[in-house]
C-alpha positions in Angstrom: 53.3 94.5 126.4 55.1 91.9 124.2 58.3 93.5 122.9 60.5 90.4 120.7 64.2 90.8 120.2 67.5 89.8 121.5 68.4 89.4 125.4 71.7 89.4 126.8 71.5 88.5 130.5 74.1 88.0 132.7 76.7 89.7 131.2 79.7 91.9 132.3 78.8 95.1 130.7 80.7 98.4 129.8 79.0 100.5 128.0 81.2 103.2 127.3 78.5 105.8 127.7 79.1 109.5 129.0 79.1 107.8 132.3 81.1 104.9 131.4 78.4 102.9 132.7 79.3 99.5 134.1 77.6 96.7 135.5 78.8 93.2 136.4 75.6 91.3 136.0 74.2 93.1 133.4 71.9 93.4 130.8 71.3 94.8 127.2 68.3 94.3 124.6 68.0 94.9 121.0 65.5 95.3 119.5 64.8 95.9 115.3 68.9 96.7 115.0 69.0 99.0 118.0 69.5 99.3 121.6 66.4 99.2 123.4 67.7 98.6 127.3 70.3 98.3 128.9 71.1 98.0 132.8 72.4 96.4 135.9 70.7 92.9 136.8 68.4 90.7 134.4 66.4 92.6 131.8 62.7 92.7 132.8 60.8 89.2 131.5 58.1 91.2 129.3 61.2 91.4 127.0 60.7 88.6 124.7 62.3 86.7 122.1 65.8 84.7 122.0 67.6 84.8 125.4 71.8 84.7 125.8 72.9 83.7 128.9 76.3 85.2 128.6 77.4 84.2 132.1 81.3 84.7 131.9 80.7 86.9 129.1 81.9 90.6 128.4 79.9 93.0 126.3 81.4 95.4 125.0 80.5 98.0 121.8 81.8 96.9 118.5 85.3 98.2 118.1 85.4 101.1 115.7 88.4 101.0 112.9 89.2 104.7 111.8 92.1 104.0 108.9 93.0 100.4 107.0 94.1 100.2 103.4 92.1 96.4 102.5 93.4 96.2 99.1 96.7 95.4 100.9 95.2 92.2 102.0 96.9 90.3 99.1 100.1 91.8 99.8 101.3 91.2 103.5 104.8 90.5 103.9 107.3 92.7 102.2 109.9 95.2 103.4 109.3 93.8 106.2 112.3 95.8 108.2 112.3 98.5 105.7 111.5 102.8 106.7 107.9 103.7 105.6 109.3 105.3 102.5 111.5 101.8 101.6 108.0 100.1 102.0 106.0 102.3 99.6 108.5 102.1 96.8 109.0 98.3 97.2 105.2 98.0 97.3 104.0 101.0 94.6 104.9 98.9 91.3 102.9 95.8 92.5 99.9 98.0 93.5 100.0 99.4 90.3 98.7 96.1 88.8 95.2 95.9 91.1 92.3 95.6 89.3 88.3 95.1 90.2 88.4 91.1 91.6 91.7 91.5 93.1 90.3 94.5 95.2 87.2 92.9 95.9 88.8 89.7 96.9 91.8 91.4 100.0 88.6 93.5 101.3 86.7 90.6 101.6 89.9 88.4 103.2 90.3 91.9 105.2 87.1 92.9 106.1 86.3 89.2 107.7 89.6 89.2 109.8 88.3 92.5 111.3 85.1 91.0 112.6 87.0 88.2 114.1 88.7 90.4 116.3 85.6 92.5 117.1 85.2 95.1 114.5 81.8 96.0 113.6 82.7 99.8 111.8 85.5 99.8 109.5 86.9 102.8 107.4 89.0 102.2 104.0 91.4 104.5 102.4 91.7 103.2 98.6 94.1 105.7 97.3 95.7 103.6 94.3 93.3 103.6 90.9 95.4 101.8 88.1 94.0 102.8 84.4 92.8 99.6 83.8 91.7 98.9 87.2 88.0 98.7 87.0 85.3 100.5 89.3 87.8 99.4 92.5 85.5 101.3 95.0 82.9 99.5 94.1 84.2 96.1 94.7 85.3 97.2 98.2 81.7 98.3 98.9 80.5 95.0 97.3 82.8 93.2 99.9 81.5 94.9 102.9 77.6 94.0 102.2 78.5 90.3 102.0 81.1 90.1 104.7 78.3 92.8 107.3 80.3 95.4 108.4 79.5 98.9 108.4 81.6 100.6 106.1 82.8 104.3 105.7 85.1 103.5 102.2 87.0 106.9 101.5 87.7 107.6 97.8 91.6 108.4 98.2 93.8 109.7 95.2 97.4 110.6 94.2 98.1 113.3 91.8 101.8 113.7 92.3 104.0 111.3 91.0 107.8 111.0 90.4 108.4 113.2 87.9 106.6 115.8 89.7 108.9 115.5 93.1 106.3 113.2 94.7 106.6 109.2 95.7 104.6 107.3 94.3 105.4 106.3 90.7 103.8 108.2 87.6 101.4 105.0 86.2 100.0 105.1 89.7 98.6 108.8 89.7 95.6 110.0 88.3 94.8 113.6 86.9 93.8 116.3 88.7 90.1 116.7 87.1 89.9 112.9 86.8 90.2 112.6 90.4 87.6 115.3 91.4 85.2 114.1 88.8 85.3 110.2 90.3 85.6 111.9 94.0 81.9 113.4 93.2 80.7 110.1 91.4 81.2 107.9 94.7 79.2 110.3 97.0 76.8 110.0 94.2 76.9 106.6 94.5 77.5 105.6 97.6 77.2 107.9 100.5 74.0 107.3 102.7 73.7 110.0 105.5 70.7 108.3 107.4 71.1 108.1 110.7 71.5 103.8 110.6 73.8 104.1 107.4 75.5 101.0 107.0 78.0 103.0 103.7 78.9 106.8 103.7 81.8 108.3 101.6 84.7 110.5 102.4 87.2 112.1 100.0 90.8 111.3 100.8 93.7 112.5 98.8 96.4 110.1 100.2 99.7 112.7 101.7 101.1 115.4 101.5 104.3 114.0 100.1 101.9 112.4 96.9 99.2 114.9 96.1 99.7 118.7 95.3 98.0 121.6 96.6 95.5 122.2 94.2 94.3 118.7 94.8 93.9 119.3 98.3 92.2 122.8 98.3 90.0 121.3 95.7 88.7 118.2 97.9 87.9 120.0 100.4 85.8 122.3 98.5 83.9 119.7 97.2 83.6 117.6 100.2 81.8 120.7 101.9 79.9 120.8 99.1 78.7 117.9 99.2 78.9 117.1 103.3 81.0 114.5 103.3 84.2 113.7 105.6 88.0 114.2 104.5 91.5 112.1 105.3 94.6 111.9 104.5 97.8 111.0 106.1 99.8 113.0 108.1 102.6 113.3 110.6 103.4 109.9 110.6 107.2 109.9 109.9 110.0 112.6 110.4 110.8 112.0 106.6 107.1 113.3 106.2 108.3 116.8 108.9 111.3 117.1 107.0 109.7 117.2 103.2 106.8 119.7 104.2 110.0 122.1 105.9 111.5 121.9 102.6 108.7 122.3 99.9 106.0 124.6 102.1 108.2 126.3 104.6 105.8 124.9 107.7 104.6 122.4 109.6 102.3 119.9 108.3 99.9 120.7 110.1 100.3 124.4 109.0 100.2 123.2 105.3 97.6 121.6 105.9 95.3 124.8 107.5 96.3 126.8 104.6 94.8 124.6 102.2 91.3 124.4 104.2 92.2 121.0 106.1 91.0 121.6 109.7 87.8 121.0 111.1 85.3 118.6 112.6 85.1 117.2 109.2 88.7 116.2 109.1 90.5 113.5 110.2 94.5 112.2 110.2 95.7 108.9 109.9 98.5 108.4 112.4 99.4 111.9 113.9 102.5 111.1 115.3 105.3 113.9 115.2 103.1 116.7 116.1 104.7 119.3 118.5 102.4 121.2 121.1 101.1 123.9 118.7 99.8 121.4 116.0 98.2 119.5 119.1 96.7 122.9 120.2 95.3 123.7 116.7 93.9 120.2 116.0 92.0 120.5 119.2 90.2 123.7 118.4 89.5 122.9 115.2 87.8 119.6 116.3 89.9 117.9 114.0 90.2 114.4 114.5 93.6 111.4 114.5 93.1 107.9 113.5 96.3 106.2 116.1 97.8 103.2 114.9 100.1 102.2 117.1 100.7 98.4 115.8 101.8 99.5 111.9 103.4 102.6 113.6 105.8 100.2 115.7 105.9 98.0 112.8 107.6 100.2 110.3 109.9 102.2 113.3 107.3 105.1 112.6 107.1 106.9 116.2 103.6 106.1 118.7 101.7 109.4 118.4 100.9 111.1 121.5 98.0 109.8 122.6 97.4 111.3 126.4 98.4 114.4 125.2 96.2 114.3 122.4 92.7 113.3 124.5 93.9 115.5 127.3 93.7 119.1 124.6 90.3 117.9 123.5 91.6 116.1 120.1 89.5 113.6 119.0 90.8 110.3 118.6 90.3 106.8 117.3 92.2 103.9 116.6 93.3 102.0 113.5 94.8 98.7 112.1 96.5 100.6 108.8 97.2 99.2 106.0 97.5 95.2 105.9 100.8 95.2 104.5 102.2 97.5 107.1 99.8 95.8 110.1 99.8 91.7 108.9 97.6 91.3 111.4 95.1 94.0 111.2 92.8 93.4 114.3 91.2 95.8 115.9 91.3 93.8 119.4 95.3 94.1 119.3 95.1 97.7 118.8 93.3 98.1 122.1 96.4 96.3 123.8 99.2 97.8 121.7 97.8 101.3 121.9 97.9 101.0 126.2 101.7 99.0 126.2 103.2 101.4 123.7 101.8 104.1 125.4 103.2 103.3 128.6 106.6 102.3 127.7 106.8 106.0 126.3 105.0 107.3 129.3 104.4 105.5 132.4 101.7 103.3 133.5 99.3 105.9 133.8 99.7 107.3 130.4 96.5 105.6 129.2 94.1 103.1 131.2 92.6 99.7 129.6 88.9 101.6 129.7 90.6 104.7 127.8 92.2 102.1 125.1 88.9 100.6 124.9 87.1 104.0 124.9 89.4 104.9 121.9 88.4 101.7 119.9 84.5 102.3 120.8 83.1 105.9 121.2 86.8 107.4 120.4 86.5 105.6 116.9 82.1 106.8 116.2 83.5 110.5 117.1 86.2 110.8 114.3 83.8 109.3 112.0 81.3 112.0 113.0 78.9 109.3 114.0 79.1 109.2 118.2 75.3 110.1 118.4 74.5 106.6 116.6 77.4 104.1 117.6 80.5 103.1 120.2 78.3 102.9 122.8 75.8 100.5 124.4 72.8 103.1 125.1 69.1 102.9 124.2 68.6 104.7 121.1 71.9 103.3 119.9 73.1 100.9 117.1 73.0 97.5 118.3 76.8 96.9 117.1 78.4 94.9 119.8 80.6 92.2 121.0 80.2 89.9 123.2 83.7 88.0 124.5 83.7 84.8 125.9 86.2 85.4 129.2 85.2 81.9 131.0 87.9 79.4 129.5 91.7 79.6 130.9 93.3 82.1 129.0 90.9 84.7 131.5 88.8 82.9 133.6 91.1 84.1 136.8 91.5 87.7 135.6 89.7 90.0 138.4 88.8 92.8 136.0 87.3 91.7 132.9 88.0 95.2 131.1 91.9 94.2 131.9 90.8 90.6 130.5 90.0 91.7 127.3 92.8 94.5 126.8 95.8 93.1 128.5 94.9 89.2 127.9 94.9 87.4 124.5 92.0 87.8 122.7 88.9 86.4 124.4 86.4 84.2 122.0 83.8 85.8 120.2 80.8 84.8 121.1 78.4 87.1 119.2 79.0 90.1 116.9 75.9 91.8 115.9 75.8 94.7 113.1 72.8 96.5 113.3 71.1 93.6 115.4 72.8 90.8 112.9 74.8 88.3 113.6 78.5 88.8 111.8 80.3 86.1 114.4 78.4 83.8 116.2 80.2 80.9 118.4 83.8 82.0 116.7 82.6 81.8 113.6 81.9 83.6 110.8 77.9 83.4 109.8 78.5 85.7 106.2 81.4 84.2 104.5 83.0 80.8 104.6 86.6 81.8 106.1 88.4 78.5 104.3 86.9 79.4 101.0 87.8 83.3 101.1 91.6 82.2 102.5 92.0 80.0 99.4 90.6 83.1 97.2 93.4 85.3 98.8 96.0 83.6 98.3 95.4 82.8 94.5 94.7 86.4 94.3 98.0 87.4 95.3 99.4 85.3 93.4 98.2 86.1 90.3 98.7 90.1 91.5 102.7 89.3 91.8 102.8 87.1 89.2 101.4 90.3 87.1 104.0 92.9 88.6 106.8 90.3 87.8 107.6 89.6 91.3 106.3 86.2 92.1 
């Protein structure tokens, strides 16, 4: 029987499957956006259609990206040796002036850099909605249908400013019934629950040190109403520990389970300072982390506990975070930071190049609730996948190609299919001219500092 659709032949192959299949001449076929085979050896000839001989070549699963903040885009840069808390306040009053084509403009810049670096799944958390903003979710969503990515946009929120003992300063919080009224508008909107979803919604009020309890108890609510995902931050500094002692008497992760916040449904960006009981209840609750060790590091945060994490069951992904706090933002680094930082705390076997990569894969489609559909190379899977180019000098010589790809500098992209399309092909970018959106970037931040009076 004739069958068409994409061949890769020759490949290295890890799959990370349940068997964390691996083959070193392998094969995988796609066929109308899926995987329809995959194997050891050539794929059978009755498999027709274009053929990639990806001698050299790794394949991998498209990395996974479980928390990023792409309206920071257009503001990389600043407090750059300043606490988490000195970075908010010196980066609040310029956030305060986003509005619809800024937004739309850093998710683009953002959202291209991630497929660079091997990203085919991305998460947002757009927690700052300035009065005279514009529809700012929307722009992000516009973004990720031209730049190809498969995007799970959460609509974040702030309710507690200043005045009210919180961070963040009062013209950048929103009203309690405001919030929960646009909160319901952008799963109307948005959220696609089909199993090949390229855009579903979560609700995402931003931490616990910027939102009250009422706000809280009240997403969740409607979130289970309307079966959609929740996020917030959590556990990412001691300042965080110390503030949830002092205003709730508990942990955060305590504070967080009386207001309705564990579960499968939930998931926490960062997780670091979490002692052995918040580990325990996380992992029988199925409640998920989002580990981002590069901004972690970056702003002298703490590198979350990441064996001890997988080890109770916890489910975990990894995450660029915000570009302002993570100027890089690729996914690709956060494989190798998340295996280095983890051993300098704990050894060399703390965590393994195929458990880093397992994080950024399958790790990533679990806290997203989506590991029956992506971050694996299996037949009935999405065909989202990478496919890294290990023959030139930087790896050519490197006897395990997993190693290549996680320890090494970043291999080429060859190919970076969504769904069965081409994102990246050759190195480059097949969506979006990369020169064109760079030049859009940076006039967009300029004009963004220019309006907060800082340029």
């Amino acid at each position: 029987m004739v069958q068409p659709g994409l061949v890769i032949d020759h490949a290295h192959v890890y799959t990370a499957d349940d068997q964390r299949h691996e083959w070193a001449d392998g094969h995988v076929v796609v066929r109308d956006g899926v995987v329809v085979a995959v194997g050891d050896g050539p794929a059978d000839a009755s498999w027709t259609g274009p053929r990639l001989n990806a001698h050299g070549c790794l394949v991998t699963p498209g990395l996974v990206n479980t928390h990023h903040h792409l309206y920071q885009w257009v503001t990389r840069g600043f407090a750059v040796d300043g606490t988490l808390f000195e970075w908010l306040t010196t980066l609040y009053p310029v956030w305060g002036h986003l509005d619809e084509d800024t937004t739309r403009t850093a998710a683009t810049g953002a959202l291209a850099t991630l497929a660079l670096t091997g990203c085919t799944t991305t998460t947002d958390h757009h927690y700052v909605f300035p009065r005279a903003g514009g529809d700012l979710l929307a722009a992000e969503v516009e973004a990720a249908r031209t730049v190809g990515l498969r995007f799970h946009p959460t609509r974040g929120s702030m309710d507690l400013g200043q005045s009210q003992g919180g961070l963040p300063p009062d013209h950048v919080v929103e009203d309690i019934d405001a919030i929960l009224e646009a909160s319901a508008s952008a799963v109307d909107r948005f959220h696609d629950p089909s199993p090949a979803s390229m855009l579903r919604i979560a609700l995402a009020p931003c931490s616990p040190f910027s939102v009250t309890a009422d706000l809280l108890r009240a997403s969740a609510e409607l979130a289970r109403e309307r079966g959609v995902r929740l996020h917030t931050h959590l556990c990412e500094t001691l300042d965080e520990q110390d503030y949830c002692r002092e205003h709730f008497g508990s942990t955060p992760v305590e504070y967080m389970e009386s207001l309705g916040w564990l579960g499968p449904d939930v998931w926490y960006a960062h997780a670091v300072h979490l002692d052995d009981a918040s580990i325990a209840r996380m992992a029988a609750t199925g409640t998920g982390a989002a580990h981002c060790p590069s901004s972690n590091a970056r702003l002298g945060a703490g590198i979350a506990r990441v064996r001890d994490l997988g080890d109770a069951g916890v489910p975990v992904g990894l995450g660029v975070d915000g570009a302002a706090s993570n100027e890089a933002a690729s996914m690709w680094e956060e494989l190798r930071h998340a295996v280095l930082f983890a051993r300098a705390l704990g050894g060399p076997q703390a965590l393994g190049v195929r458990d880093a990569l397992d994080l950024g894969t399958r790790g990533g489609a679990r806290v997203l609730g989506r590991e029956a559909e992506i971050g694996q190379l299996a037949v009935g899977f999405q065909a989202d996948l990478a496919v890294w180019d290990l023959s030139g000098l930087g790896h050519v010589d490197v006897a395990d190609p997993v190693a290549a790809l996680v320890l090494g500098s970043q291999p080429p992209l060859r190919l970076l299919l969504v769904g069965g399309e081409a994102v990246v092909s050759g190195g480059a970018l097949t969506t979006v001219d990369p020169e064109a959106v760079a030049a859009e970037v940076a006039a967009s931040s300029r004009a963004l500092l220019e309006r907060a009076g800082v340029a």
